[in-house]
C-alpha positions, 0 to 999 in steps of 0.5 A: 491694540494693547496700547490703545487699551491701556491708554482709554483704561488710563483716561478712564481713570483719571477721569473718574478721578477728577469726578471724585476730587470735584465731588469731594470739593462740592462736599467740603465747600458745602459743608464750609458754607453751613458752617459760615452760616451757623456761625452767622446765625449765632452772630445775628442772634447775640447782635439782635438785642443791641440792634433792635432786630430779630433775624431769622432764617429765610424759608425761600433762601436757607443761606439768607438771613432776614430782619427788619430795622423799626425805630425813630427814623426821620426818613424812613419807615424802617430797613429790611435787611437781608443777609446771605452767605453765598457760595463764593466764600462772601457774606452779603448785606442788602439794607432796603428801606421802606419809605411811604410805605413801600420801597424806593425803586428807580422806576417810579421815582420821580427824577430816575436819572438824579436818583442813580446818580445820587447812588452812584455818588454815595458808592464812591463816598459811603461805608456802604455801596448803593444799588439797584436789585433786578426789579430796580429796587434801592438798597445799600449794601456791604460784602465781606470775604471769608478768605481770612475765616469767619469775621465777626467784628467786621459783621458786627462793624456793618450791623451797628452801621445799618441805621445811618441808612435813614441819613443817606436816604434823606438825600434821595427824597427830592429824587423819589417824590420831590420832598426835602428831608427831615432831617 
């Protein structure tokens, strides 16, 4: 009986003790990704003059940051770019452009099994992969892992890549609405 006690009293302990170490680690991994994303924050902000792009804070998402790329693109009317520190220990870039007005989705498009495999083509070819959201609209895209600390010349390598997404999208044009490129 004795045994029986100590043995549930045993089990007990180590239980709470797991529940410990797992909230002790949700506290740290937490507090490491709000310093990833002020770090991020101050990445953005030192980049943003050089870029032409004012990022700000998403007030849906306060792990994302959100700009928008203007400028004298041939193909598109600017990219909307999105960045989020995820809970994994990564830093996701997704690079929407605009085009006539709206984005590219795969439903509307003209030609949608062209238009995959054109993305599926610039995955295998391109700085950056290409893909589809779940409401099927195209973005280029670029993750980077924080397993080495925080990696501001790399974040700064796929923010001055950014604007050759109007070059890739000029590809995709006969695939969306059938038209050549500009350029």
């Amino acid at each position: 009986m004795k045994r029986a006690r100590y043995l549930i009293t045993a089990i007990a302990c180590l239980g709470l003790q797991a529940a410990l170490i797992a909230a002790d680690t949700s506290d740290a991994a937490k507090a490491a990704r709000e310093a990833t994303r002020d770090k991020l924050r101050e990445t953005l902000d030192a980049a943003s003059a050089t870029l032409k792009v004012t990022f700000r804070q998403s007030d849906k998402q306060p792990f994302n940051f959100v700009g928008v790329m203007q400028g004298d693109f041939a193909n598109v009317d600017s990219l909307e770019i999105v960045i989020g520190v995820t809970a994994v220990e990564t830093i996701g870039f997704r690079v929407y452009p605009h085009y006539k007005g709206a984005y590219i989705n795969i439903d509307k498009a003209r030609d949608s099994q062209g238009l995959m495999r054109q993305l599926l083509t610039f995955c295998g070819t391109n700085f950056l992969f290409w893909g589809v959201d779940d409401t099927n609209d195209v973005f280029s895209g670029y993750t980077i892992t924080l397993e080495s600390g925080f990696p501001k010349e790399a974040i700064l390598v796929v923010l001055n890549s950014i604007h050759n997404t109007d070059g890739f999208v000029a590809k995709l044009r006969p695939f969306v609405d059938n038209e050549l490129p500009t350029k």
